[in-house]
C-alpha positions in Angstrom: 10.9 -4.8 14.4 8.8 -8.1 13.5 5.9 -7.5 12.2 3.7 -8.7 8.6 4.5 -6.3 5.6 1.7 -6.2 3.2 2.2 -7.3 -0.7 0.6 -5.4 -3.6 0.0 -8.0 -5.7 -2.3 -5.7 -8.1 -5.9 -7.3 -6.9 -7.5 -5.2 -4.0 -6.9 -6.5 -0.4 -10.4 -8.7 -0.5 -10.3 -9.8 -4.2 -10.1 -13.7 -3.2 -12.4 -13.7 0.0 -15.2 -15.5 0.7 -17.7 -15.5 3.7 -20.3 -18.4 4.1 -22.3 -19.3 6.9 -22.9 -22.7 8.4 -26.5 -23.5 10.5 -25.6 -24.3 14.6 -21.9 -25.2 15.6 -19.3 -26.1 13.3 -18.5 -29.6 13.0 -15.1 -31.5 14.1 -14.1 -31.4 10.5 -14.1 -27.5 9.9 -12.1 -27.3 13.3 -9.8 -30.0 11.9 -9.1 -27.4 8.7 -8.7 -24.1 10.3 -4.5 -23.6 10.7 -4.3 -26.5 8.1 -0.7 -26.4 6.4 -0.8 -25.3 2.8 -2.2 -22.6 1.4 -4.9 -24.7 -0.7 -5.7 -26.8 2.2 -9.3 -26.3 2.7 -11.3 -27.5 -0.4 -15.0 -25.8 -0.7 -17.6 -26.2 -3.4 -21.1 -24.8 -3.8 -23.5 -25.9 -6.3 -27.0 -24.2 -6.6 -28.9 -22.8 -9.5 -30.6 -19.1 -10.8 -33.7 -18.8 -12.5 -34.0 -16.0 -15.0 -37.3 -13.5 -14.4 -37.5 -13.1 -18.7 -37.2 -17.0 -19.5 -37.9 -18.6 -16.2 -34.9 -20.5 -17.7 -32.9 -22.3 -15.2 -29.4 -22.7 -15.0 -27.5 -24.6 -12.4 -24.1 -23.2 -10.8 -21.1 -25.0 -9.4 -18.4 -22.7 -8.2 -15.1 -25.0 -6.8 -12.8 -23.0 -4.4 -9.5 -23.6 -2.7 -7.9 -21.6 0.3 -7.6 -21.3 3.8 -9.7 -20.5 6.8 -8.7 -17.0 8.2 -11.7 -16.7 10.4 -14.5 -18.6 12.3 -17.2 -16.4 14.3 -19.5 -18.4 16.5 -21.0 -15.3 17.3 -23.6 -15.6 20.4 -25.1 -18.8 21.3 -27.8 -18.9 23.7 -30.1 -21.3 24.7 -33.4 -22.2 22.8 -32.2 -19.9 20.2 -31.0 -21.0 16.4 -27.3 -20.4 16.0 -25.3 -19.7 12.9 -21.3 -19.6 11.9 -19.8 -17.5 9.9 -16.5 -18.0 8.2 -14.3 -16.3 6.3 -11.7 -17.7 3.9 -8.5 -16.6 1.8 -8.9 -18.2 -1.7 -6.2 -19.5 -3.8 -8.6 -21.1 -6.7 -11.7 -19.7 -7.9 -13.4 -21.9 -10.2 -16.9 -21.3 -11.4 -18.5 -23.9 -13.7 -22.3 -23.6 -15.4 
């Protein structure tokens, strides 16, 4: 019988995951990576920055990733309303840089 078989590679089943969402409809270039060939093939970064409530101290955040799409959820769109997308992704490279 054909089927998947699942792998233990020691990590639990969503250690490499991430889910982001996007404002409105995805642009051609997200469409254009989901099913992309390789498992690396979708490059995402996110930079941003935390303020501590002590210091007021601010320290800016860049976190590189590398993986696949697994998932993109348009959810409901309806007219005159703001619309949001939601993907999920399969990591192969977690970076995070201060």
């Amino acid at each position: 019988m054909n089927g998947a078989a699942a792998i233990d590679l020691g990590l639990d089943d969503d250690a490499l995951t991430v889910e982001w969402s996007v404002g409105g409809l995805p642009d051609v270039a997200l469409w254009a990576q989901y099913a992309a060939p390789g498992a690396d093939a979708v490059p995402l970064r996110f930079a941003g920055s935390y303020q501590r409530d002590d210091t007021g101290e601010i320290v800016a955040v860049e976190v590189v990733m590398r993986g696949r799409h697994k998932e993109i959820d348009g959810g409901e769109n309806k007219q005159g309303e703001n619309t949001s997308t939601k993907l999920s992704d399969c990591l192969h490279l977690l970076s995070p840089h201060d």
